[in-house]
C-alpha positions as CSV (number, residue, x, y, z in Angstrom):
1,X,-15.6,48.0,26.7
2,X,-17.9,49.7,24.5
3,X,-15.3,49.3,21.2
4,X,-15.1,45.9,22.1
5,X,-18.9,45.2,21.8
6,X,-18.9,47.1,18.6
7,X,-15.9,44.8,17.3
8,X,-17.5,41.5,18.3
9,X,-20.3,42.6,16.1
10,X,-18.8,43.3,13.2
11,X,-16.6,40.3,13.6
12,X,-19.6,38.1,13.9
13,X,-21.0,39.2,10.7
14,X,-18.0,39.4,8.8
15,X,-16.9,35.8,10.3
16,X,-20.9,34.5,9.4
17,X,-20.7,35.6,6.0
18,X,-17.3,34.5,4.7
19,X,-17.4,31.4,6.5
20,X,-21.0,30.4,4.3
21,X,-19.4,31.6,1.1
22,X,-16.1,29.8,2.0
23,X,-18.3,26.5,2.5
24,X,-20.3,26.7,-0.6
25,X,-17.5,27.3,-2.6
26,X,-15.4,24.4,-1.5
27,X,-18.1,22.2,-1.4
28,X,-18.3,22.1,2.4
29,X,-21.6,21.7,4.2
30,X,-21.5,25.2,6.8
31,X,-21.5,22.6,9.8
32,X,-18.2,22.3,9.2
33,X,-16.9,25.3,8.3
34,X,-18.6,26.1,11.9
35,X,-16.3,23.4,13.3
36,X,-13.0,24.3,12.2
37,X,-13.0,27.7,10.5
38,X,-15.9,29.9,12.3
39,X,-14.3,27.3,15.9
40,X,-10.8,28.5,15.3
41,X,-11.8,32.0,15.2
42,X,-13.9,32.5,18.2
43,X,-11.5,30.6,20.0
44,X,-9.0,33.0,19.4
45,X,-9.2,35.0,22.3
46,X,-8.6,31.5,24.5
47,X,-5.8,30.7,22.5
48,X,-3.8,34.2,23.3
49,X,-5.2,34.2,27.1
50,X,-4.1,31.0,27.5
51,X,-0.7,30.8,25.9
52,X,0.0,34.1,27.5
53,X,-0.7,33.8,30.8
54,X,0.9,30.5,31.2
55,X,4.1,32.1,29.9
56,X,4.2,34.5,32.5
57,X,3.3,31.9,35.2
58,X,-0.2,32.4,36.1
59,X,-1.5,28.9,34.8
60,X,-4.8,29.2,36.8
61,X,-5.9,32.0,34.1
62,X,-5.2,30.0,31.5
63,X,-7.2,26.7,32.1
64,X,-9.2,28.8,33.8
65,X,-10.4,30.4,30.7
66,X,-10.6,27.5,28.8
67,X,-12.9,25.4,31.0
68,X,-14.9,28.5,32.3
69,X,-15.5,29.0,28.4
70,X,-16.6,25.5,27.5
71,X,-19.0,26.2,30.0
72,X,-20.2,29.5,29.1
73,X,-20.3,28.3,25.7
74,X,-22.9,25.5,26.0
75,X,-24.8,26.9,29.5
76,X,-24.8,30.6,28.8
77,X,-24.2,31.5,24.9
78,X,-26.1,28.5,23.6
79,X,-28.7,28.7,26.3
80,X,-29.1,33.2,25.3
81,X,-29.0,31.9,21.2
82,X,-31.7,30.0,21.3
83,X,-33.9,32.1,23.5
84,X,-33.6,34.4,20.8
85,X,-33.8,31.9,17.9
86,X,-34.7,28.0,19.0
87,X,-32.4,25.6,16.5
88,X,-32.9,22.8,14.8
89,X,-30.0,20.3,15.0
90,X,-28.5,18.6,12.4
91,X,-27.9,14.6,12.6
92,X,-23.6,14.9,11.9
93,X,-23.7,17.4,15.2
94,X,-25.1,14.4,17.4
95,X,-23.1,11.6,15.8
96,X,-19.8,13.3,15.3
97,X,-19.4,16.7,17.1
98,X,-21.1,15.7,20.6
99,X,-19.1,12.7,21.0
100,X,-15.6,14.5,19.9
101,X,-16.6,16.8,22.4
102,X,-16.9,14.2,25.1
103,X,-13.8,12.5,24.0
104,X,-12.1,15.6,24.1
105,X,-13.6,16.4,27.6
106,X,-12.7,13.1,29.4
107,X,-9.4,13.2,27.9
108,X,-8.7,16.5,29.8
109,X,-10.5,15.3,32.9
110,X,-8.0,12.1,33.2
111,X,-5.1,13.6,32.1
112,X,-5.1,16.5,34.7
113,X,-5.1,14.3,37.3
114,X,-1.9,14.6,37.7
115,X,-2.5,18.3,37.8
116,X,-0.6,18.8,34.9
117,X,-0.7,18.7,31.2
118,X,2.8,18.0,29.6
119,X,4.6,19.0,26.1
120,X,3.5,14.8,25.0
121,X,0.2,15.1,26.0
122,X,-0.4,18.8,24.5
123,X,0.6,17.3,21.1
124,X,-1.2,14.2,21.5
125,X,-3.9,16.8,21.8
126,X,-3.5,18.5,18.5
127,X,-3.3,15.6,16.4
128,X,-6.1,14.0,17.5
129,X,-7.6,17.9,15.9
130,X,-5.8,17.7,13.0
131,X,-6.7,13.7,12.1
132,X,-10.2,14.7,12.9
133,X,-10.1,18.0,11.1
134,X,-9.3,16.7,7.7
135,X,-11.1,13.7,7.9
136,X,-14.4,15.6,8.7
137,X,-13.0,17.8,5.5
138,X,-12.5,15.4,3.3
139,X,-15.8,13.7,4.5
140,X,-17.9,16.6,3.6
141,X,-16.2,17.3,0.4
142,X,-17.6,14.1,-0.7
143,X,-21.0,14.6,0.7
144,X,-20.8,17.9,-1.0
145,X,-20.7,17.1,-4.7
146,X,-23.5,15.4,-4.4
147,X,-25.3,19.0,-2.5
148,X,-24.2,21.6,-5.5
149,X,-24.3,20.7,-8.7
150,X,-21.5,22.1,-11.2
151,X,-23.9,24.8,-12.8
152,X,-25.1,26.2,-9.2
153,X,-21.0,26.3,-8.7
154,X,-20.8,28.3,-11.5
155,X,-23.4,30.7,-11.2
156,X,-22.2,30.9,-7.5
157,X,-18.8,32.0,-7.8
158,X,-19.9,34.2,-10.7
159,X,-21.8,36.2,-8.2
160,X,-19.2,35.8,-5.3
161,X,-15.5,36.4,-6.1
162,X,-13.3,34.7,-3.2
163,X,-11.4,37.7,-2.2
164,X,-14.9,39.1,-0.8
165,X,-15.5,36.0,1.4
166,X,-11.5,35.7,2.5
167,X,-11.7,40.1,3.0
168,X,-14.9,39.2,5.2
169,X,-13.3,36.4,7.2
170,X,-10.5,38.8,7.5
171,X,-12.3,40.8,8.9
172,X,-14.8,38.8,11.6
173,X,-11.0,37.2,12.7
174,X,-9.5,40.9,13.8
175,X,-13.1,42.2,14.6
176,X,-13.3,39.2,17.1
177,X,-10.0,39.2,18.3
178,X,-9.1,42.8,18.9
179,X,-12.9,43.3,20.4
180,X,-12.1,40.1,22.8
181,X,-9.2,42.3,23.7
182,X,-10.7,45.3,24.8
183,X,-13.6,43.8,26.8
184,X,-11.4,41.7,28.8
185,X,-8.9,44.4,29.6
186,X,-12.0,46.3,30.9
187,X,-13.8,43.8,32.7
188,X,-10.9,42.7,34.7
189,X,-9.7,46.1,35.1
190,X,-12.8,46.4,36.8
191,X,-12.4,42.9,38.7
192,X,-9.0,43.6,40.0
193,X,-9.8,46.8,41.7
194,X,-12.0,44.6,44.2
195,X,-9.5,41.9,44.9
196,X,-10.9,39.1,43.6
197,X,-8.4,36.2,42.9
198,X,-6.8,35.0,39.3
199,X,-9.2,31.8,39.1
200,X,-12.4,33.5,39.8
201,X,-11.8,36.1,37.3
202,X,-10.3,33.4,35.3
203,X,-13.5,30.9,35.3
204,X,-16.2,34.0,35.2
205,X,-15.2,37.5,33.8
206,X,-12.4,36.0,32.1
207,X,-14.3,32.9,30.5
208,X,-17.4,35.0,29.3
209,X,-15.3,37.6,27.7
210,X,-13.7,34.7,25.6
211,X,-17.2,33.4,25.0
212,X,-18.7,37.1,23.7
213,X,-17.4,36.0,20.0
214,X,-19.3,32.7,20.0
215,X,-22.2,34.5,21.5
216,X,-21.9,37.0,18.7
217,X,-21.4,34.4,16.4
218,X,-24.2,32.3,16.8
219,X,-26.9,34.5,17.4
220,X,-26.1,36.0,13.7
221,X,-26.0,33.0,12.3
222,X,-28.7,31.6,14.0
223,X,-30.9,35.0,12.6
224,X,-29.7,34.3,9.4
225,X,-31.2,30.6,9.5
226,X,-27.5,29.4,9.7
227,X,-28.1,27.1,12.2
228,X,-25.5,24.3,11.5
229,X,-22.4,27.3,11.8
230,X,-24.6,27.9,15.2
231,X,-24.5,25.1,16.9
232,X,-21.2,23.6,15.1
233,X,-19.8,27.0,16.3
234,X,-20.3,26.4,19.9
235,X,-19.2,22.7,20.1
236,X,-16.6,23.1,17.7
237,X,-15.2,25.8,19.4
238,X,-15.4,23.6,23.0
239,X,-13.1,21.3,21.0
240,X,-11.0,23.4,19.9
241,X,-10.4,24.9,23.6
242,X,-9.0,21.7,24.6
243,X,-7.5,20.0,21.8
244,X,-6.0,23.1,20.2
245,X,-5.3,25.7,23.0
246,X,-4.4,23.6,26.0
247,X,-2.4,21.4,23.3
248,X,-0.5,24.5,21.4
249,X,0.0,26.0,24.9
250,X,1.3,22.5,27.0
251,X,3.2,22.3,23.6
252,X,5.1,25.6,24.4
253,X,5.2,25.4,28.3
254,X,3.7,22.2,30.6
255,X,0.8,23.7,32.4
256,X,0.1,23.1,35.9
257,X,-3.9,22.6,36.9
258,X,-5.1,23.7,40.0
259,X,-6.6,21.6,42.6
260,X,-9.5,23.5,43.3
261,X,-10.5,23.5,39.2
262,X,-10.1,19.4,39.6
263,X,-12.4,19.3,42.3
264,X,-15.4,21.7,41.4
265,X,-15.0,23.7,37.6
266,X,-14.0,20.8,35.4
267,X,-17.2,18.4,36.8
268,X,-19.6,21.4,36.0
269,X,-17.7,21.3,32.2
270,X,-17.9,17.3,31.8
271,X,-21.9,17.8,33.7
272,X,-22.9,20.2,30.4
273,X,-21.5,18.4,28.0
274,X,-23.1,15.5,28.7
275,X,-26.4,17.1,29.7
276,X,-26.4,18.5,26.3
277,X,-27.1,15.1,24.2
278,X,-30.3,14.7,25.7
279,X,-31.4,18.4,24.9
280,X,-30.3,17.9,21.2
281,X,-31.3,14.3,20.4
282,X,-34.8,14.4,21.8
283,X,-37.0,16.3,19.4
284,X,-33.7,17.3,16.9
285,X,-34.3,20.5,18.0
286,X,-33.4,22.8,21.1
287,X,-36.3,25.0,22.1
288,X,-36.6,27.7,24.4
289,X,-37.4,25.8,27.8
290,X,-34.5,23.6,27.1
291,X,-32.3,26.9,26.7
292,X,-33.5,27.8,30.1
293,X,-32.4,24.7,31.2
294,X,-28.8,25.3,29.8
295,X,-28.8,28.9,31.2
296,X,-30.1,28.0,35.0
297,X,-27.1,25.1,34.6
298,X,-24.8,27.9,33.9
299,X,-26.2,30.4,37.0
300,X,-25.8,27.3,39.5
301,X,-21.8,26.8,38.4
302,X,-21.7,30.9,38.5
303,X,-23.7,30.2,42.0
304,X,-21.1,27.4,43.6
305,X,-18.0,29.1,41.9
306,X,-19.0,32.7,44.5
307,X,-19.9,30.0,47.5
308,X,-16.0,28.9,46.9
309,X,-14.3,32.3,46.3
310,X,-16.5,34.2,49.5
């Protein structure tokens, strides 16, 4: 557990600083970079939970994960981040991220009604990501030339070769995944010995170990005043749980949902997200008593989800 802190750490810094580089290089604003490049990395550890665990028949883990992490993400890692360091938020996050999110979010909620996601829907799923992934590219590519001027450019990938900002991405990636890796296997080594059942572990131990890397994440870039990879990060990487993991995985095997995640855990994940627009749109910024807000929102899921296992 101890090596997999260590990793995160590392892998936050690494993925921080090669995803800023990456972005002014190509012209990209870092709010996006934090929704697809610094997203798809932290959500790693979902992706191989996920697709893993369905394989070998224990669904519950796998959606489990993903919904227990798009909680964790916004209640407890958002709600620790700006504790630390309140954020200011930038406009693009509440006109375009928040309400992919919610698409995103409802489309899971109606969908797994049926209590099942099927190989159609999981790729309907990942092309909604990829239409919205290069449009939101190609969008900020042309915001962006009017940002950096050629000369700026110039001087900045005179001071900046690429191979340090691809090593450094490299290296935030296997620092994030491999340190995902080992505090999972410890915490639910730990779990197991008690008898505590797949979805609880799934939805708690499971879901916060997946969230470590965005919590790494954004607290780093939030110190280092990168506060659009911050908050892009976390909601970016909420989108990317549904859209990209449930999708690739329901793409590989249909996934079954469990009744008792359709009637308590994915309400809690559709109550953040929405509760989250009010937090970010009043004032453009999200203090410290609204992160309290976000963490006691995350203690009362952590609070129902015990009532229901005990």
């Amino acid at each position: 557990m101890i090596g997999g802190f260590i990793a995160l750490l590392i892998g936050g810094e690494g993925l921080v600083r090669g995803a800023v580089g990456l972005a002014l290089r190509l012209r990209i604003s870092t709010l996006v970079i934090g929704m697809t490049v610094v997203s798809f990395g932290t959500s790693a550890p979902e992706l191989l939970v996920s697709l893993g665990s369905v394989l070998e028949g224990y669904d519950d883990v796998g959606v489990g994960a993903v919904v227990g992490s798009n909680i964790s993400n916004l209640g407890l890692v958002l709600g620790i981040t700006v504790l630390i360091f309140p954020l200011t938020v930038a406009r693009n996050t509440i006109r375009i991220d928040w309400p992919l999110m919610i698409v995103a979010s409802f489309l899971f909620y109606f969908l797994a009604m049926d209590e099942q996601i099927s190989y159609i829907e999981g790729l309907l799923f990942v092309l909604i990501l990829i239409t919205f992934s290069v449009w939101i590219v190609m969008k900020s590519r042309k915001e962006g030339k009017e940002l950096y001027s050629s000369e700026d450019m110039e001087q900045f990938a005179s001071d900046n070769p690429l191979y340090k900002d691809i090593i450094a991405l490299a290296i935030g990636m296997l620092g994030l995944y491999f340190g995902a890796e080992w505090l999972i296997d410890g915490v639910i080594g730990i779990a197991k010995e008690h008898g505590i059942s797949e979805k609880f572990i799934s939805v708690t131990v499971v879901a916060f170990g997946t969230s470590v890397p965005e919590l790494v994440t954004s607290v780093v870039a939030a110190y280092k005043k990168e506060t659009d990879i911050s908050v892009g990060n976390l909601i970016g990487s909420n989108v990317f749980n549904i859209l990209a993991i449930l999708g690739i995985t329901a793409m590989v095997k249909p996934i079954s949902i469990s009744p008792s995640i359709n009637s308590m855990d994915i309400y809690f994940m559709l109550g953040i997200s929405l509760l989250i627009f009010p937090l970010m749109y009043y004032g453009k910024k999200i203090n410290r008593l609204k992160g309290s807000t976000l963490l006691a929102f995350y203690f009362v899921y952590i609070y129902f989800t015990i009532l229901a296992e005990f």
